[in-house]
N, C-alpha and C positions, 0 to 999 in steps of 0.2 A: 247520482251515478250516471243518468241517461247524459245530461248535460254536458259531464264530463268527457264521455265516450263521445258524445255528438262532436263538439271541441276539437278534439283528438282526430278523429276520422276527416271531418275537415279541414285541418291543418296540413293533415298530410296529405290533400290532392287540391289543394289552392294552385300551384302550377297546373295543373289539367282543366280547370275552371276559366282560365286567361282566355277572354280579356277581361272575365266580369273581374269584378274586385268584391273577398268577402266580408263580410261586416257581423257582427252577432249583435243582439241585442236579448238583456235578460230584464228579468222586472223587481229584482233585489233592489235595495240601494248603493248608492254609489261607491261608501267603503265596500258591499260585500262584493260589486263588480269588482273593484280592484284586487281584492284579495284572490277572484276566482282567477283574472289574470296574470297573476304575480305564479297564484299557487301551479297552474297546469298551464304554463307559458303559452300563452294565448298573445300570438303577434298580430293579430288580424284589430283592426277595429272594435273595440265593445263596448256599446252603450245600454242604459239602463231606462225600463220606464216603467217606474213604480204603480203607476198607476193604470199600466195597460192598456193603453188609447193605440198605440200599430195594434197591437195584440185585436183584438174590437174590431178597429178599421180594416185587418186581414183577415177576419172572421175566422182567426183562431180562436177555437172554446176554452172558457175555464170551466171544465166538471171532473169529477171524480175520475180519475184517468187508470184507473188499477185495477185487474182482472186478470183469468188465465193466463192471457197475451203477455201481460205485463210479467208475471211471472217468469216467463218462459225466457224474455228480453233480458229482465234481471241474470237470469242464470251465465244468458250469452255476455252480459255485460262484463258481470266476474268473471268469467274466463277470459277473459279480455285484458286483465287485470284493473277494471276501473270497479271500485267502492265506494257505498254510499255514506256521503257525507253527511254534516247538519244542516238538513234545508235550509235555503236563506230563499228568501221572496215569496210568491205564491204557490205553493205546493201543487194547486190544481189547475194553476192554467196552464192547457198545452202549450207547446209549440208547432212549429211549421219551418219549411223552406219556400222564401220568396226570391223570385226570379224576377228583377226588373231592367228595362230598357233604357237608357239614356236619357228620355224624357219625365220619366218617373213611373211609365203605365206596368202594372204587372203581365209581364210576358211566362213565368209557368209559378204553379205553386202546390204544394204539398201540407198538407194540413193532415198535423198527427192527430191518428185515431186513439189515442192511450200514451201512457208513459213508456218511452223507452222504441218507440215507433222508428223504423227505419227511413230515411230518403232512397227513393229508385237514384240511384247516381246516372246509370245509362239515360236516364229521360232527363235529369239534369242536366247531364253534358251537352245531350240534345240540343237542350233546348238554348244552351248557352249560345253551341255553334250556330244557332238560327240566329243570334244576335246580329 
């Protein structure tokens, strides 16, 4: 469901993001990427890496990411109207928002602390505009 709603949230402010351009990337395989873009139209870029290696090299964790917090997100999630589907990929690796610069170097990033974690968009946009 977090995925979903992550999705969602930024699709709808990829205009306020310009000039970066977004991209997702999840760590299912390749049919389950396209189904996740087909199913919740996801026009942005989405690639897949099963195996985790940005995930690793951005020092996004995979651990057990569910707790209070998590709960609490959940709730905001369904009021949102997003529902949790059948996992596909790795259940426990987080995710993150990376910010990079035209040469590749990471200029801001955000590394979720649990499922369902929110991005500061103000410090995103920030940080876009410092591009």
């Amino acid at each position: 469901m977090f995925c979903r709603e992550r999705a969602a949230r930024f699709q709808d402010i990829r205009g306020e993001l310009e000039p970066a351009s977004l991209h997702f990337i999840g760590n299912g395989l390749l049919g389950m990427a396209q189904d996740f873009a087909e199913q919740f139209s996801v026009t942005a870029p989405l690639y897949t890496d099963p195996k985790r290696s940005s995930y690793a090299a951005l020092g996004l964790e995979r651990r057990f990411g569910l707790g209070v917090k998590s709960l609490a997100r959940g709730a905001r999630a369904r009021s949102g109207g997003f529902k949790q589907g059948r996992t596909k990929g790795d259940p426990w690796q987080q995710g993150g928002v990376v910010l990079f610069d035209a040469t590749g170097d990471v200029r801001w990033k955000s590394v979720d602390d649990g499922a369902g974690e929110q991005v500061d968009l103000g410090a995103l946009k920030a940080a876009v505009a410092s591009l």
